[in-house]
C-alpha positions in Angstrom: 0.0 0.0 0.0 0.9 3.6 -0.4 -0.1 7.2 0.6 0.6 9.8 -1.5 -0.5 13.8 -1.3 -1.8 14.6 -5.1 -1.0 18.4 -5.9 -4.4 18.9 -8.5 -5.6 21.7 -10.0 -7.6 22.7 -6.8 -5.1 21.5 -4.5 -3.8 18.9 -2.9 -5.8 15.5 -1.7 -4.8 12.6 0.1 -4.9 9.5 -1.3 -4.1 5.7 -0.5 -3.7 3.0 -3.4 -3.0 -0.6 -3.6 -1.2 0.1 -6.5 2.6 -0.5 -6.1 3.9 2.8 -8.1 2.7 6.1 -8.1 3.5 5.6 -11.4 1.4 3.4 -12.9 -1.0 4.1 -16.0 -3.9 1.8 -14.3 -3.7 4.7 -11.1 -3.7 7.4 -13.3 -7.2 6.4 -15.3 -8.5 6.1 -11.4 -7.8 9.3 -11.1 -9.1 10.5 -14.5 -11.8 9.1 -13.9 -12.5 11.4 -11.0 -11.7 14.4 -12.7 -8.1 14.4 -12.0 -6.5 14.6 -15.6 -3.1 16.9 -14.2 -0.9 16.4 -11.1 2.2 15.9 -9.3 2.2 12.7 -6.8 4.3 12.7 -3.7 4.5 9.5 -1.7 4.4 9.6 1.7 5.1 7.8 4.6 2.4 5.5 5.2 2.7 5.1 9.0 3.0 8.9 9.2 -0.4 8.8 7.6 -2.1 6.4 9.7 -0.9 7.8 13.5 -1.9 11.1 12.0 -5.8 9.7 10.6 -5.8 6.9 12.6 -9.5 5.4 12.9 -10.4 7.2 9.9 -6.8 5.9 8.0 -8.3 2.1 9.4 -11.7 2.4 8.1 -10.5 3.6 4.8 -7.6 0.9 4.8 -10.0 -1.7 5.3 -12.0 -0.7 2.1 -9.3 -1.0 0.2 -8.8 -3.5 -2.0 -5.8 -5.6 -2.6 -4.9 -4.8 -6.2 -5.7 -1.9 -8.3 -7.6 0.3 -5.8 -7.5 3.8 -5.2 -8.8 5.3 -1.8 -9.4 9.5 -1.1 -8.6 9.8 3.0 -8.4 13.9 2.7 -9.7 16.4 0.6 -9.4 19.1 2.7 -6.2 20.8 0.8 -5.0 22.9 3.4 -5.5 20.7 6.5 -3.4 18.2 4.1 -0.2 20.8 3.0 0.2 21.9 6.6 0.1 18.3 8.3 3.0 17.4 6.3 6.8 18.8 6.4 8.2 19.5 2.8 11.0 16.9 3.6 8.0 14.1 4.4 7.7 14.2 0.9 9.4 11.5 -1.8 10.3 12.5 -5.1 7.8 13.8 -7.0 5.9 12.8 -9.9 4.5 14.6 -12.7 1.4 13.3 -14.8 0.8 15.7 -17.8 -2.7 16.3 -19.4 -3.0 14.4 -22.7 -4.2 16.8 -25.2 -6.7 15.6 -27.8 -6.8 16.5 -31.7 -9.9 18.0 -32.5 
């Protein structure tokens, strides 16, 4: 499992996945799929996250599926960038829009 805060368009949220790379192409159709077509993906610790959630992190943990799941925990964007020091954060990465032809 992973945690990871997603910088979006209207700021960050808080996500946990079952997916084993912030990386992968199957994650970031989840996340289309909700709207989010443009974002950088830190991963963060995920014991961090749960003593900072913690029955909330347990609930949504427990929903989670074991493959190919993707979980919201926080939406609330600045309650999310504040909990979390800039140094908390792995390396980042970048999912570009995909521009269609018309």
């Amino acid at each position: 499992m992973k945690a990871a805060m997603i910088f979006t368009g209207s700021g960050p949220i808080l996500i946990l996945t079952s997916f084993d790379s912030l990386e992968n192409p199957i994650l970031a159709q989840k996340l289309g799929a909700r709207g989010i077509t443009k974002y950088i993906a830190y991963e963060l610790s995920v014991n961090r996250v749960k003593e900072m959630y913690g029955t909330r992190f347990s609930i949504i943990c427990g929903d989670l599926s074991q493959t190919d799941d993707l979980r919201v925990l926080d939406i609330d964007g600045h309650h999310i960038f504040n909990s979390f020091t800039l140094e908390e954060l792995g390396t980042p990465v970048y999912f570009p829009m995909r521009h269609v032809a018309q």
